[in-house]
N, C-alpha and C positions, 0 to 999 in steps of 0.2 A: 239185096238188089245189087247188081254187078253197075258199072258206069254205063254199061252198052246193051242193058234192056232199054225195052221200049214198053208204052201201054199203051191202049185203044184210046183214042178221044172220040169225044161227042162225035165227030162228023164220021168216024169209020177209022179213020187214018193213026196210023200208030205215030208217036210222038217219044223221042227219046226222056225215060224217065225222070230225069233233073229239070224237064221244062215243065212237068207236072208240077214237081216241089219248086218253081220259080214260078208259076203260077198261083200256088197256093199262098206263098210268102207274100206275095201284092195283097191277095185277095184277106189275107189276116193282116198288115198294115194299114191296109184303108179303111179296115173295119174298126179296129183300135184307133186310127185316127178320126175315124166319125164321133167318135164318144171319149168321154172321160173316164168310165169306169173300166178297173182290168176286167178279163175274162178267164175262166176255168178253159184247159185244155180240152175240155169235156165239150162245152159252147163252142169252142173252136172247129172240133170235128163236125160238130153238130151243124155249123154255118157252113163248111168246105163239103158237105155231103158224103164223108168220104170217112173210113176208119183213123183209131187215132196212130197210128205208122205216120199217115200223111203228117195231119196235122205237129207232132211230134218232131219231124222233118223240118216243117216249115218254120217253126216257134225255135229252133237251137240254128237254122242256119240266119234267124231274121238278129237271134243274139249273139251270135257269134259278126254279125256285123254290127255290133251296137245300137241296133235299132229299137229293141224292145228289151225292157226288163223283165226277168221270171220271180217268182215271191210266196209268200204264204197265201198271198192274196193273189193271185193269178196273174195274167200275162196283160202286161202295159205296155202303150207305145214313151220308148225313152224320149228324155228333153230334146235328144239331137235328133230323133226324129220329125216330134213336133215343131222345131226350129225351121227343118229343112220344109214341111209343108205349110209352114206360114210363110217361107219364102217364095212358095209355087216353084220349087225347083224340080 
């Protein structure tokens, strides 16, 4: 995918590709922050409704900001992210 595709959203309206993958990165934070257990990349897709490219996407740009750790045991939200939403920041 080039920086300057776009995809369709829900409403009709196409939306440049990266606010796709910065939507799906919320939507997989908050879901690892609702819970304590990690989740399979598999779970992941499977929540975001969407193949795993997205998902894939979203899990390397959330850890490449130190937000979630990756493992044998799946995908967790990091200490510093949990810090950061017990501060309601």
């Amino acid at each position: 995918m080039q920086a300057n595709d776009t995809i369709e959203v829900e409403d009709g309206t196409e939306s440049p590709a990266g606010d796709r993958v910065q939507q799906a990165e919320r939507a997989v934070i908050c879901a690892l922050l609702a819970g304590s257990e990690a989740w399979t990349e598999q779970e992941i897709a499977r929540e975001l409704g969407d193949g795993q490219t997205l998902a894939a996407d979203a899990i390397a740009g959330l850890q490449r900001s130190g937000l979630v750790n990756v493992g044998k045991r799946g995908v967790w939200a990091s200490r510093a992210a949990r810090a950061m939403d017990e501060l309601e920041v």
